[in-house]
N, CA, C and O of each residue as an XYZ file, in Angstrom:
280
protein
N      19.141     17.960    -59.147
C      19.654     16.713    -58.631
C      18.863     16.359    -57.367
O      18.682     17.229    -56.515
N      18.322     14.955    -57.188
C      17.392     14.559    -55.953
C      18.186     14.471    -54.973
O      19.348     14.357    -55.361
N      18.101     14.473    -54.169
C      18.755     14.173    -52.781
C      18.347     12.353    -52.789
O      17.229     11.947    -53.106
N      19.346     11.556    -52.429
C      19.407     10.444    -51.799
C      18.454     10.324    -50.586
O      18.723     10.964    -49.570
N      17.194      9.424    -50.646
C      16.645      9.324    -49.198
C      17.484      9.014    -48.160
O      17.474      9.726    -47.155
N      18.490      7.695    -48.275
C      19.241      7.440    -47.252
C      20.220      8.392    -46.366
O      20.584      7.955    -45.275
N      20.680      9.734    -46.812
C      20.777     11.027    -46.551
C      20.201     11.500    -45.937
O      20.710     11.951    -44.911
N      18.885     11.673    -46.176
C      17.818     12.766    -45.659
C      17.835     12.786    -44.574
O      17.067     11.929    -44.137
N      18.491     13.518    -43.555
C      18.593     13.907    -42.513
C      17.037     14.018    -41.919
O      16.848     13.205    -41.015
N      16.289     14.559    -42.125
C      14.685     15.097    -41.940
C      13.967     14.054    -41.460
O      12.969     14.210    -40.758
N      14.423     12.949    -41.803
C      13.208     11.513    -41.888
C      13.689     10.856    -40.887
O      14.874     10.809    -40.555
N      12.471     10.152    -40.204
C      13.068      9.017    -39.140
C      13.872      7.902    -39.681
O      13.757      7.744    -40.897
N      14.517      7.238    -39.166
C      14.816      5.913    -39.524
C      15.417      4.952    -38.700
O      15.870      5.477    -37.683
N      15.659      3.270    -38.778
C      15.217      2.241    -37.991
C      16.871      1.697    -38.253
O      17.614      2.231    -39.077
N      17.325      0.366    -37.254
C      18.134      0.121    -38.057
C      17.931     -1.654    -37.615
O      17.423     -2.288    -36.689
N      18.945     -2.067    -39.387
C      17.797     -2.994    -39.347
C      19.355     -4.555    -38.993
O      20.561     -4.320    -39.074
N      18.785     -5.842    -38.666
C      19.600     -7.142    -38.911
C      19.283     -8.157    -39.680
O      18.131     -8.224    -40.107
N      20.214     -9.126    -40.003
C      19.876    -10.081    -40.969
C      20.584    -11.069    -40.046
O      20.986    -10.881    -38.898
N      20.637    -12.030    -40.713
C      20.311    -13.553    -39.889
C      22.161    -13.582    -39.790
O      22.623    -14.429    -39.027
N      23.095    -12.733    -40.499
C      24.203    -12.904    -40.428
C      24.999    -11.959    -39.579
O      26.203    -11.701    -39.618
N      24.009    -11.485    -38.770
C      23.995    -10.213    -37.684
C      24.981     -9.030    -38.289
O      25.969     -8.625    -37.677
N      24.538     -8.505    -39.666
C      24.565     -7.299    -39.880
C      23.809     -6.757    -40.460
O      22.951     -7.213    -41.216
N      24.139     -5.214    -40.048
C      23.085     -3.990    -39.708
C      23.604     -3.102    -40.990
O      24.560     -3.022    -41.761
N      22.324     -2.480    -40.700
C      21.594     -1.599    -42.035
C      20.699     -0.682    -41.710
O      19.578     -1.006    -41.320
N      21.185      0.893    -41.864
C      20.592      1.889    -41.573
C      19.528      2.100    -42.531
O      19.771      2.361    -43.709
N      18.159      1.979    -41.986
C      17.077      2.366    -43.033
C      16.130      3.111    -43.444
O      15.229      2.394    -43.009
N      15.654      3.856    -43.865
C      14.183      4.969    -43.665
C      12.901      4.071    -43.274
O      12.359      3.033    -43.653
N      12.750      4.949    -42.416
C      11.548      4.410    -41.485
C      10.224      4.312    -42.787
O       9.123      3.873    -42.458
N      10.417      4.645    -43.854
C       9.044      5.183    -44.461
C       9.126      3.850    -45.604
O       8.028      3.453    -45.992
N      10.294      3.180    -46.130
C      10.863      2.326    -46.469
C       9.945      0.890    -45.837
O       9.643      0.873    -44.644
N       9.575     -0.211    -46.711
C       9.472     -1.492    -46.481
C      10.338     -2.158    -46.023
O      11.294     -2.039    -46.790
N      10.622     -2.886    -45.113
C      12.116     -3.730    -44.461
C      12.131     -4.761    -45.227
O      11.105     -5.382    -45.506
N      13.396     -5.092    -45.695
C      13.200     -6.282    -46.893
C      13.536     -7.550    -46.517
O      14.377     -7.527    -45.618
N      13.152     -8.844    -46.911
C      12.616     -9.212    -46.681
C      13.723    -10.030    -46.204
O      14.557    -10.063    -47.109
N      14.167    -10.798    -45.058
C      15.491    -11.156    -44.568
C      16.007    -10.557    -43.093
O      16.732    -10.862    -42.146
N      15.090     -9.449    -43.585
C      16.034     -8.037    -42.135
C      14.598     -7.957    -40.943
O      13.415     -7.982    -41.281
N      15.043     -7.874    -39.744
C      14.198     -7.627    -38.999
C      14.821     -6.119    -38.512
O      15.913     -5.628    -38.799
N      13.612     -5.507    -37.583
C      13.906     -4.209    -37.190
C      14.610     -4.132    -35.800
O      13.777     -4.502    -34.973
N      16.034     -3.744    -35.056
C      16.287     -3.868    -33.817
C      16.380     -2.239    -33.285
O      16.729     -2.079    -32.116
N      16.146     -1.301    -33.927
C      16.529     -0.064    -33.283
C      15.558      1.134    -33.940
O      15.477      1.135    -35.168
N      14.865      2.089    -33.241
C      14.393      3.110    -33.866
C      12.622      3.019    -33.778
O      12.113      2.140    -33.082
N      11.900      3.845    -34.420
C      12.922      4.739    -34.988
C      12.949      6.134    -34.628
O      12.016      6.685    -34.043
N      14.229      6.821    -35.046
C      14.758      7.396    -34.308
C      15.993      8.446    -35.335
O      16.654      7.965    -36.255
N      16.050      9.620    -34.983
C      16.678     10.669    -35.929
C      18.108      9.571    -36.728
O      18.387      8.470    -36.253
N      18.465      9.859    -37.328
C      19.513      9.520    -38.382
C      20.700      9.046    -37.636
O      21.112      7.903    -37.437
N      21.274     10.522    -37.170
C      22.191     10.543    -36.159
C      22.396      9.652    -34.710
O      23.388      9.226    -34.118
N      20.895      9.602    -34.458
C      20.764      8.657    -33.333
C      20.747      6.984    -33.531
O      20.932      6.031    -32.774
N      20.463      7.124    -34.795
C      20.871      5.531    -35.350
C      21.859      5.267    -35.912
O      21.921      4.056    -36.120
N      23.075      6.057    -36.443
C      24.270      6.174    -36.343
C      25.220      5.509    -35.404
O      26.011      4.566    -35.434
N      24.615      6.809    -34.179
C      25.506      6.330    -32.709
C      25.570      5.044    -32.529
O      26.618      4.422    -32.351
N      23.900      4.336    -32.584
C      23.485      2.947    -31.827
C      24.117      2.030    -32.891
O      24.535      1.009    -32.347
N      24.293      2.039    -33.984
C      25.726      1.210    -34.717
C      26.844      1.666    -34.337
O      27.514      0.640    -34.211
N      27.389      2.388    -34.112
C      28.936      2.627    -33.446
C      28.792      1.810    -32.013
O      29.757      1.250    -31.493
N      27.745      1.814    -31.564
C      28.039      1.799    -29.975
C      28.206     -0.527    -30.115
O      28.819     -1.422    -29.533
N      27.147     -0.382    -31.324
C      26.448     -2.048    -31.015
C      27.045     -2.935    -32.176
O      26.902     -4.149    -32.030
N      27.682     -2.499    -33.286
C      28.364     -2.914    -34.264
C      29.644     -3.088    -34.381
O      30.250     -2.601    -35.336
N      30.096     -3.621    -33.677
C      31.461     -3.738    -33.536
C      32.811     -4.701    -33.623
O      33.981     -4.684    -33.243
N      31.954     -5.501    -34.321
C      32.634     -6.759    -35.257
C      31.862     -6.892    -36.660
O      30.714     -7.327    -36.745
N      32.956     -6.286    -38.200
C      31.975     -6.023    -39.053
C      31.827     -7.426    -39.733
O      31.327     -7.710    -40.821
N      32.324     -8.110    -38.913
C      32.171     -9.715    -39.814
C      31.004     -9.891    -39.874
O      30.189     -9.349    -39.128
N      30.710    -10.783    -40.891
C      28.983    -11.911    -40.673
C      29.706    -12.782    -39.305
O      30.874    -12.972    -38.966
N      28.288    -13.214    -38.700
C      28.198    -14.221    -37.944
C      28.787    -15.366    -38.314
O      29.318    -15.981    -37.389
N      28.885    -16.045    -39.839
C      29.228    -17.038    -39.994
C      30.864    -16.996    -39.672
O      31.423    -17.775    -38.901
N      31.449    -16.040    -40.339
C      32.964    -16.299    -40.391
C      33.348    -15.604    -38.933
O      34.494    -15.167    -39.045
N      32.952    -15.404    -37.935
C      33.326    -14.987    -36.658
C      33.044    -16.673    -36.055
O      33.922    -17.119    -35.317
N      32.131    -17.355    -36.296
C      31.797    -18.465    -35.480
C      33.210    -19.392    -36.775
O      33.984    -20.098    -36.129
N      33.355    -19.389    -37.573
C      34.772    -20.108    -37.897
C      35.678    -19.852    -37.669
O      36.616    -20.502    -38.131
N      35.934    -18.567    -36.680
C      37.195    -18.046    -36.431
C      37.128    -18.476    -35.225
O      38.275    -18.689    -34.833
N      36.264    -18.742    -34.336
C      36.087    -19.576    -33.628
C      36.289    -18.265    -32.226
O      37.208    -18.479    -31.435
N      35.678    -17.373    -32.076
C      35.689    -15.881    -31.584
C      34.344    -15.599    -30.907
O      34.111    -14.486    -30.436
């Protein structure tokens, strides 16, 4: 059975945003697709973990936070 890259503890990885300001933990070795820019990393797994706990903290899209009027 393969191991999941997104798992792989071993590998750097970045984390990424989209225009609806949410984030997406990614392997650094990975193409960023095409929508997402890069804001964090890169940087051990765990450490891009934290920096979504610390910076993610409304899991709405942008759109329905700006209709909630928030």
């Amino acid at each position: 059975m393969s191991e999941d890259i997104f798992d792989d503890e071993s590998m750097a990885f970045v984390v990424l945003i989209n225009h609806e300001k949410q984030y997406s933990l990614w392997p650094e070795v990975l193409t960023i697709p095409s929508g997402w820019e890069q804001v964090f990393g890169p940087q051990t797994r765990d450490t891009c973990l934290s920096w979504l706990n610390d910076n993610w903290t409304d899991l709405r899209p942008k759109s329905l936070i700006e209709m909630d009027g928030n």
